[in-house]
C-alpha positions in Angstrom: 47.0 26.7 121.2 48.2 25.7 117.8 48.7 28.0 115.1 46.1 26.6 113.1 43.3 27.0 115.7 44.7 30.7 116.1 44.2 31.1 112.2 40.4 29.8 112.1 39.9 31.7 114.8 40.8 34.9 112.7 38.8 33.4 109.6 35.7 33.1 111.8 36.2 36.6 113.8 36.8 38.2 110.2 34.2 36.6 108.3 31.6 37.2 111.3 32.7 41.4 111.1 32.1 41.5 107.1 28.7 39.9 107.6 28.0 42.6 110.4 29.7 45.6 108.4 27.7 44.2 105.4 24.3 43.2 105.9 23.2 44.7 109.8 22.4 48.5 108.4 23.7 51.1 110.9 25.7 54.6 111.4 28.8 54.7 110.3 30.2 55.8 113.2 28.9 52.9 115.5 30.5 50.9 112.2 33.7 52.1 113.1 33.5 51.6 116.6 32.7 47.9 116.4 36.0 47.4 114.1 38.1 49.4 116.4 36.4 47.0 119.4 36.6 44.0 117.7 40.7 45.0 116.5 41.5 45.5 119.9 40.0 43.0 121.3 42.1 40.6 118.3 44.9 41.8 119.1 45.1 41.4 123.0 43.6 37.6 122.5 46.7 37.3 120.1 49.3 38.7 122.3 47.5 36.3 124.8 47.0 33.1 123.1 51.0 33.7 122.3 52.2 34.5 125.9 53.1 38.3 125.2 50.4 39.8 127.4 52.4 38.5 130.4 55.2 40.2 129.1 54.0 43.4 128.9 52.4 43.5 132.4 55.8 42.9 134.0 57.5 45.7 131.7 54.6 48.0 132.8 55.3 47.1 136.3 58.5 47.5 136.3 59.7 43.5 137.8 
């Protein structure tokens, strides 16, 4: 996937958070829940998207 199809990505998944966060009215703590879901979710598409994920299931396995 080229980088700058990675980087929209990001745009779109940010932008798409701050219009939840800002105008969808509920608790803070389910706010903070769907950043910590949305961040992890990110960040293992990222260390997908740039082959890492692989990686790191063969160190956890041990091969």
């Amino acid at each position: 996937m080229p980088l700058v199809h990675v980087i929209l990505v990001l745009i779109v998944v940010g932008v798409l958070l701050w219009l939840v966060n800002t105008y969808i009215p509920m608790a803070g703590s389910i706010k903070s829940i769907l950043n910590a879901v949305v961040v992890i979710v990110v960040v293992l598409w990222l260390l997908n998207v740039f082959g890492l994920m692989h990686n790191l299931t063969n160190l956890r396995v041990g091969k």
